[in-house]
C-alpha positions as CSV (number, residue, x, y, z in Angstrom):
1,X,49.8,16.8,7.2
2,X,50.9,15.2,10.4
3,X,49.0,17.7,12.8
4,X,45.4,17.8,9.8
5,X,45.6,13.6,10.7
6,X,45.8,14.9,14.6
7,X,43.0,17.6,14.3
8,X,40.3,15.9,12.1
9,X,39.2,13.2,15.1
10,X,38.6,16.1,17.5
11,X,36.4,18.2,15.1
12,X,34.4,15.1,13.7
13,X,32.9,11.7,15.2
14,X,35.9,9.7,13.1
15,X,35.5,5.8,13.5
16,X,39.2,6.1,12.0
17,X,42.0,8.5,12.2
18,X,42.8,9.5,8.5
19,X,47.1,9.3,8.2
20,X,49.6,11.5,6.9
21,X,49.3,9.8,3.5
22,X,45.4,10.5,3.5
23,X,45.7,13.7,3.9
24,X,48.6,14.2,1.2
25,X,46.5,12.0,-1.4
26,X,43.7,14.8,-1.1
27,X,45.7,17.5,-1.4
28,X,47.2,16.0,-4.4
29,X,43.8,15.1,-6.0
30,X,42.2,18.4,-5.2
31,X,45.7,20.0,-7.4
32,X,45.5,17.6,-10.6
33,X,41.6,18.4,-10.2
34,X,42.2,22.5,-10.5
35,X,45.0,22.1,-12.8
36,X,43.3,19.7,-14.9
37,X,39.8,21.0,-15.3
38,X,38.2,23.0,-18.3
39,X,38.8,26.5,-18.2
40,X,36.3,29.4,-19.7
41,X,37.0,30.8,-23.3
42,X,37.2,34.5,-22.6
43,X,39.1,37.6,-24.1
44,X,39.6,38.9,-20.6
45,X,42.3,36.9,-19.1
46,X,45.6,37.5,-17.7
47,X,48.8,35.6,-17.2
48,X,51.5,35.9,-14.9
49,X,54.6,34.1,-15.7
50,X,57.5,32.8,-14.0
51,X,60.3,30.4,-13.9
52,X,60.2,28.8,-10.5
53,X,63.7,28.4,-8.5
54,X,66.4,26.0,-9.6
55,X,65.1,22.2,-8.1
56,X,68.0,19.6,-9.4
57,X,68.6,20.4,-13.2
58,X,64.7,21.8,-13.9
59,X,62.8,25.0,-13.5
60,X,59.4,25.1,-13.5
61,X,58.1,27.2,-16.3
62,X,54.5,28.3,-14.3
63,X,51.3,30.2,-15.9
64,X,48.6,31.6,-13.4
65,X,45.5,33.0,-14.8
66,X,42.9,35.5,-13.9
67,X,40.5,37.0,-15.8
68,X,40.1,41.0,-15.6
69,X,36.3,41.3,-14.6
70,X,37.7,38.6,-11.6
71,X,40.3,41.0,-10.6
72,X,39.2,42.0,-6.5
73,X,38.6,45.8,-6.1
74,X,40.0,47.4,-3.1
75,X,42.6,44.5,-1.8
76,X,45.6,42.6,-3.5
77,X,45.3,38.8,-5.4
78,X,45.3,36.5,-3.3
79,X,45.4,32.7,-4.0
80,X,41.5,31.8,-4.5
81,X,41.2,34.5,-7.2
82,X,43.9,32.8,-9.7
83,X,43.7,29.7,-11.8
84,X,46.7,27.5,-12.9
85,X,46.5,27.4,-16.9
86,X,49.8,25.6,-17.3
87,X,53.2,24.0,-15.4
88,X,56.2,22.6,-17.2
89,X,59.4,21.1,-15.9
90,X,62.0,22.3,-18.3
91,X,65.9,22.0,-18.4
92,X,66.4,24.8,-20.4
93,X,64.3,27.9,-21.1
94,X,64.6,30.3,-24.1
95,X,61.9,32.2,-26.0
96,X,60.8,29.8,-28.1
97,X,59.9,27.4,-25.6
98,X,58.3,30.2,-23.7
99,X,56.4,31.0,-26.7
100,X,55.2,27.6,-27.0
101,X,53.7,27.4,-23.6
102,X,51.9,30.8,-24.0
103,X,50.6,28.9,-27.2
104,X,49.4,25.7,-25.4
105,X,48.1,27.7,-22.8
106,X,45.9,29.5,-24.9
107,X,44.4,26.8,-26.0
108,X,42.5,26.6,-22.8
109,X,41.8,30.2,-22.3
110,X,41.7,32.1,-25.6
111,X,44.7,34.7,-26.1
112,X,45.3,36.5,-23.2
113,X,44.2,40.1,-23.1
114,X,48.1,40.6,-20.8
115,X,50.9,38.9,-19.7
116,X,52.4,40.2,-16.1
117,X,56.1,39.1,-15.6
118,X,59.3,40.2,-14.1
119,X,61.3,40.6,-17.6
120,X,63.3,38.1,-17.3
121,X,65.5,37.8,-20.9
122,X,63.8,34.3,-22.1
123,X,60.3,35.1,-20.9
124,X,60.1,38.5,-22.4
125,X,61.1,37.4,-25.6
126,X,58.6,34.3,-25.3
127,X,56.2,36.9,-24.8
128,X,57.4,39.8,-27.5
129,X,56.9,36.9,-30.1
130,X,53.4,35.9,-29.1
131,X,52.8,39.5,-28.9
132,X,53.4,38.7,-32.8
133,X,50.6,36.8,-33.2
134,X,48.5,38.1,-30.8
135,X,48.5,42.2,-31.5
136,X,46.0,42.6,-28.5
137,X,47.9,41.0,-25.8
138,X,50.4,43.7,-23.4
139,X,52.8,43.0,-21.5
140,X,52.8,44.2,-18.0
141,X,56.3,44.7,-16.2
142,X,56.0,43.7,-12.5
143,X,55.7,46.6,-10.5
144,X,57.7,45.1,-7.3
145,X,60.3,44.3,-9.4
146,X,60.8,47.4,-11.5
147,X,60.4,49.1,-7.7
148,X,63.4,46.9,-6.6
149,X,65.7,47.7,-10.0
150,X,65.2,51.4,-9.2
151,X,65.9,51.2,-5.5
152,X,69.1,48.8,-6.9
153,X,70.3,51.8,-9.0
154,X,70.1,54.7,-6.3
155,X,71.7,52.4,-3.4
156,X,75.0,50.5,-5.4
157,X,75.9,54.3,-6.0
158,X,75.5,54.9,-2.1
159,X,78.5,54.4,-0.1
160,X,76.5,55.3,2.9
161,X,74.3,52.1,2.3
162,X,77.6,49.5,1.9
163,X,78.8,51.4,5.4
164,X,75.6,50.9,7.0
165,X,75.0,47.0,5.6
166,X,78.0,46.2,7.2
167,X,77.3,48.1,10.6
168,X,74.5,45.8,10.8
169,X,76.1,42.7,10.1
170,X,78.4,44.0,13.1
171,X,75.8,44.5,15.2
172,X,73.9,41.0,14.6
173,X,77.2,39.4,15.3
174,X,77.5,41.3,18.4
175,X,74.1,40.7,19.7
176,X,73.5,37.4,19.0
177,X,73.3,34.7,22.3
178,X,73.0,37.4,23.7
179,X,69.6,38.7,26.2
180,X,70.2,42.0,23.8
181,X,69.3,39.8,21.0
182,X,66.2,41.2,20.5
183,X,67.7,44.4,18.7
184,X,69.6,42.6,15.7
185,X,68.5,43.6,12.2
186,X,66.5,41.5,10.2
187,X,68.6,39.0,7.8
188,X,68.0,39.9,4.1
189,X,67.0,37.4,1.1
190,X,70.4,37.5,-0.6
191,X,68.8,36.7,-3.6
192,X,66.3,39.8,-3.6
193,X,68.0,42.2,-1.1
194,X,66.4,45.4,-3.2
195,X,62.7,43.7,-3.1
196,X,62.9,43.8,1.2
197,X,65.2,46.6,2.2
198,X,62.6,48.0,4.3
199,X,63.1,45.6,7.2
200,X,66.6,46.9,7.5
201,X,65.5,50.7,7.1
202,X,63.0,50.4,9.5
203,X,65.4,48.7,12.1
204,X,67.9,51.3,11.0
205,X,65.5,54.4,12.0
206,X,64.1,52.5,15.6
207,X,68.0,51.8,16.4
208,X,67.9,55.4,16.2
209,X,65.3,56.2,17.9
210,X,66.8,53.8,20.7
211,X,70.4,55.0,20.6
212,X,68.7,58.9,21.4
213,X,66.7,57.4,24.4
214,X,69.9,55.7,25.6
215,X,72.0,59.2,25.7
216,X,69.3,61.1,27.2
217,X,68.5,58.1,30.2
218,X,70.2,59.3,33.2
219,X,69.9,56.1,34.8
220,X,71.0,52.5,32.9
221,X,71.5,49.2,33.2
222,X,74.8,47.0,32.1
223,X,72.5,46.1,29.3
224,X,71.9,49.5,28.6
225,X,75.2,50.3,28.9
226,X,76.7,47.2,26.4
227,X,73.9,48.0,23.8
228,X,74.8,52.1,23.7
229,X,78.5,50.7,23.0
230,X,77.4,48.3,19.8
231,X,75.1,51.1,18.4
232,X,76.8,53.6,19.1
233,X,77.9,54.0,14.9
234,X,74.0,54.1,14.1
235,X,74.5,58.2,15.0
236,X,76.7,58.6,11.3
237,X,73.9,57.4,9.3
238,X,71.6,59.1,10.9
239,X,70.5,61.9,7.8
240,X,71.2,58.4,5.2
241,X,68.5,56.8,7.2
242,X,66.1,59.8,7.0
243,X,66.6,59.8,3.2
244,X,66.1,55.8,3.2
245,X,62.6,56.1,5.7
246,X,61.1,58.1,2.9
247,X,62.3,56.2,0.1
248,X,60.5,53.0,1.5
249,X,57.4,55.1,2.8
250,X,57.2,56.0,-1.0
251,X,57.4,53.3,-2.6
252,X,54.8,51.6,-0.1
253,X,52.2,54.0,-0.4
254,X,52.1,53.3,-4.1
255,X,52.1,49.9,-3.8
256,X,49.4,49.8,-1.6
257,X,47.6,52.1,-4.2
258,X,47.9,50.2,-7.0
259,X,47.2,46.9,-4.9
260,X,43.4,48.7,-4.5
261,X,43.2,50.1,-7.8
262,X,45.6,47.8,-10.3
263,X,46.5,49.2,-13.4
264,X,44.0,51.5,-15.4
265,X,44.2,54.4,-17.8
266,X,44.4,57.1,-14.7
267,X,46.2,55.6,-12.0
268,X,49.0,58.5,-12.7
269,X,46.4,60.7,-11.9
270,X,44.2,59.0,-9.5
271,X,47.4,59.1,-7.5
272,X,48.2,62.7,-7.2
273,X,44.9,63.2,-6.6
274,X,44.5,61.1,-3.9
275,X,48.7,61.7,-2.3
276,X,49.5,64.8,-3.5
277,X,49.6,66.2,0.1
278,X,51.4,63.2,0.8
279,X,54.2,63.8,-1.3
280,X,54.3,67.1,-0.9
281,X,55.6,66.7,2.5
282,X,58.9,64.8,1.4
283,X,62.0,66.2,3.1
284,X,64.4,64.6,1.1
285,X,65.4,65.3,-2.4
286,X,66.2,61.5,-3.1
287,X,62.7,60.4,-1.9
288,X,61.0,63.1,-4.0
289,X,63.0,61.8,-7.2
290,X,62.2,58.7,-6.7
291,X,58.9,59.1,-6.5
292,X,58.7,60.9,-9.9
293,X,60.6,57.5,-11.1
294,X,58.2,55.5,-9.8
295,X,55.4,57.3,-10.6
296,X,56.4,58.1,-14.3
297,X,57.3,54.3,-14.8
298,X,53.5,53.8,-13.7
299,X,52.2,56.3,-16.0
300,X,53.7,54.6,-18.9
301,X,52.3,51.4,-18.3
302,X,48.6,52.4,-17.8
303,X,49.2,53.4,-21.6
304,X,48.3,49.6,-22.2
305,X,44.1,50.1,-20.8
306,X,41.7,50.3,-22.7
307,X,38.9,53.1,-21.2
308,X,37.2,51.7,-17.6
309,X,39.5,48.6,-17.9
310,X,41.7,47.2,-15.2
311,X,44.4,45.1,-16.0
312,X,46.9,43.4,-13.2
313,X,50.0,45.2,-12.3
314,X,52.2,42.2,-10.5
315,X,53.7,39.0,-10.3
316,X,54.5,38.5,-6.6
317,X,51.6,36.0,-5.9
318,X,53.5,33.9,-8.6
319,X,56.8,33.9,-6.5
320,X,55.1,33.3,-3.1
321,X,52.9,30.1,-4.6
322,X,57.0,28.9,-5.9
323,X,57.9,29.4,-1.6
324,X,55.0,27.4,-0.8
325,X,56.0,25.0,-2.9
326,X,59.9,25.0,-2.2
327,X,58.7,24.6,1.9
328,X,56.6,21.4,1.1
329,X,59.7,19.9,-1.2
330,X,61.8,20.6,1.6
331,X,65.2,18.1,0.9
332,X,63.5,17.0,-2.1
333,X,63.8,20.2,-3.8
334,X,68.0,19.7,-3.5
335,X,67.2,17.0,-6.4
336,X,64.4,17.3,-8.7
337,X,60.2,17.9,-8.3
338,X,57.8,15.4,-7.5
339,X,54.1,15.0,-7.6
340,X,54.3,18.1,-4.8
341,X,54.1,20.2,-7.7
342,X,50.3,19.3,-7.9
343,X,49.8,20.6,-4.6
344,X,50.3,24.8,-5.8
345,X,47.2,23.3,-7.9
346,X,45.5,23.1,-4.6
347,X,46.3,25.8,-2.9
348,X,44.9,28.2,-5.7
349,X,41.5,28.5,-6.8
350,X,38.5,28.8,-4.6
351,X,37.6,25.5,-3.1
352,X,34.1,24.7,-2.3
353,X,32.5,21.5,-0.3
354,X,31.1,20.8,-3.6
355,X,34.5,21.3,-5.8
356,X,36.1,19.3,-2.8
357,X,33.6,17.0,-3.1
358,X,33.9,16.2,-7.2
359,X,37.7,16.3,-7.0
360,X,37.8,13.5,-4.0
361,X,35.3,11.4,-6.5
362,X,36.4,11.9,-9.8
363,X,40.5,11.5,-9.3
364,X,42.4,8.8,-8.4
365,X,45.6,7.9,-7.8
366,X,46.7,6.0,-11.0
367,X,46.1,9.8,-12.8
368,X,48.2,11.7,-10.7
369,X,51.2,8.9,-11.1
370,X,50.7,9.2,-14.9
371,X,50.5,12.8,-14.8
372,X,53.6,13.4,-12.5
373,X,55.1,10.6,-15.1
374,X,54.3,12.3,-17.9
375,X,55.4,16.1,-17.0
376,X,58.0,15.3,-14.7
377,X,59.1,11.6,-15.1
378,X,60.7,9.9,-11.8
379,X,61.9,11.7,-8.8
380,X,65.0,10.5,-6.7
381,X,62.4,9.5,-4.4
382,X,60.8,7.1,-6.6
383,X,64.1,5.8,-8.0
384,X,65.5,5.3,-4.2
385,X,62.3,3.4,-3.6
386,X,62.8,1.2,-6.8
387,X,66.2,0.8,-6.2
388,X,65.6,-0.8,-2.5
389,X,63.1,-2.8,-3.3
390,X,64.5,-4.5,-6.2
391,X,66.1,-6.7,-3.5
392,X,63.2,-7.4,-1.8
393,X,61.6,-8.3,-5.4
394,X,64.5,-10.8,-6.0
395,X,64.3,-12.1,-2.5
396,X,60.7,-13.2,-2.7
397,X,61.6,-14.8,-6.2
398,X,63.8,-16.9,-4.8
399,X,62.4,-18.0,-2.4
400,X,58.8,-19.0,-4.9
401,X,61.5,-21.2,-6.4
402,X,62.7,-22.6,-3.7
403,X,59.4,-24.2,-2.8
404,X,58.7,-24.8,-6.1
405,X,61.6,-27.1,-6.1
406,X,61.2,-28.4,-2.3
């Protein structure tokens, strides 16, 4: 916000610089605009649902929306292409609540033709009873994440893969303020160390690549010399990271195939079609297995199209819209959400001078504060603010009767 309020004089003839708080109050009316405005009636939409990340004692129970003749061809969902059909703080999630906002949400949209989510325990059973309901609507399982339960499976059975985690936590440690620095591993996620493990494969197979240059150089450096030493373990893993290379090469090339095509009644076949020299030219027996996982997982969930339909096949967009919003809480989101939460509202959605230009107009600022009153009640922001100028209030009272009485 602070550099927008920097750029905007240089790019227009401004009489005044607009401040931070401008530029948040637009972003904030643009987001109760999208979130707020009529959606179509249609049998052809599709949900993805999440529970946001823990902010204080609330979740954020989050429906997107797209419908199916919307869905790009040829490139992944990106923001612009989704809708928000419905937020809600809640405490405590199970299915019934779940179900309910599927139910409210569908008020808006008509029932969903599909529902994309990760599985989680409350949401899929939210889901399996409005499935009840609603006998046309699937459920989609996200393909990322049922990518990342497989790959969980194959490497907690792999004492190579513990051995070579902690070689490169030794090797970070060791290179860090350091002028080798440059060659530590990438830090996982913690929380989703199966959905990224190819950042630490890939650093795993150049280490190797660098550790083989090092022994054949005739001529090296103390640097040379001190980074040979650290690395010098990467040789032991080196048919493991073979086997790991292919894994992630697998996995990506179907990703990227479904991100073109999404889910439809062929994409089993479409694939081999397309890859079958590709996979053909695995090395590894692990990689070729768990392609056929992959693959077969895939071909059980295009069981859900209808002929020349396509239907969405993950959830990720969801997550990254929850790190957007996580970033712009910043310390806030140690305690509870604030109005910020009407800011994912404008960062989806395709914006328009025009759609700009009505949101600006038509919202102002005493419906976002009963909006953010009525779905998430007071922040420790607004309580902090209340609670130091409650002196301030008494201050000025007193003093009223002083001069009354003067």
């Amino acid at each position: 916000m602070n550099s927008a309020s920097k750029i905007l004089p240089l790019m227009f003839h401004l009489k005044r610089t607009p401040s931070i708080n401008s530029g948040k109050s637009w972003m904030l009316k643009l987001g109760y605009y999208n979130i707020t405005k009529k959606q179509t009636i249609a049998d052809d939409w599709i949900y993805i649902i999440d529970h946001s990340i823990q902010m204080g004692k609330e979740k954020l129970l989050l429906i997107l929306g797209v419908r199916a003749k919307d869905l790009p061809r040829d490139r992944a969902l990106k923001y612009e292409d989704v809708e928000i059909i419905d937020l809600q703080p809640v405490i405590k999630s199970t299915g019934e609540i779940v179900l309910e906002q599927i139910k409210e949400a569908s008020k808006k949209t008509g029932n969903p033709r599909a529902i994309v989510s990760d599985m989680g325990s409350d949401i899929k059973l939210g889901i399996k009873k409005f499935q009840e309901v609603s006998s046309s609507t699937a459920h989609i399982y996200d393909l990322k994440h049922k990518i990342a339960l497989l790959v969980k499976k194959i490497l907690e059975r792999d004492d190579e893969w513990s051995k070579f985690k902690k070689f490169a936590n030794f090797v970070a440690k060791k290179l860090q303020n350091s002028t080798l620095a440059g060659y530590r591993p990438a830090k996982q996620k913690e929380k989703a160390r199966y959905m990224n493990i190819e950042d630490l494969v890939r650093w795993g197979e150049q280490i190797s690549i660098k550790y083989e240059r090092l022994q054949k150089s005739k001529s090296k450096t103390e640097d040379d010399i001190k980074l040979e030493g650290v690395i010098a373990d990467i040789a032991k893993f080196e048919e493991s990271v073979k086997i790991w290379t292919e894994m992630v090469m697998v996995f990506q090339l179907i990703e990227r195939f479904m991100n073109i095509h999404n889910l439809q009644q062929n994409n089993y076949e479409k694939f081999h079609e397309l890859h079958k020299g590709k996979l053909q030219k695995l090395k590894t027996e692990e990689a070729k297995g768990f392609a056929i996982q992959i693959l077969s997982f895939i071909k059980e969930q295009q069981k859900v199209c209808n002929e020349n339909e396509r239907l969405l096949h993950s959830s990720q967009l969801i997550e990254s819209l929850f790190g957007k919003l996580k970033f712009l809480e910043k310390e806030q989101s140690k305690s509870n959400f604030t109005n910020l939460v009407l800011s994912m509202g404008a960062i989806v959605s395709k914006t328009t001078p025009n759609i700009l230009k009505k949101a600006l107009e038509s919202v102002n600022v005493n419906s976002i504060k009963k909006w953010t009153k009525e779905k998430i009640g007071f922040s420790i922001r607004t309580q902090k603010k209340e609670f130091y100028n409650l002196k301030k209030v008494e201050q000025k009272r007193d003093r009223i009767e002083e001069l009354k009485t003067a």
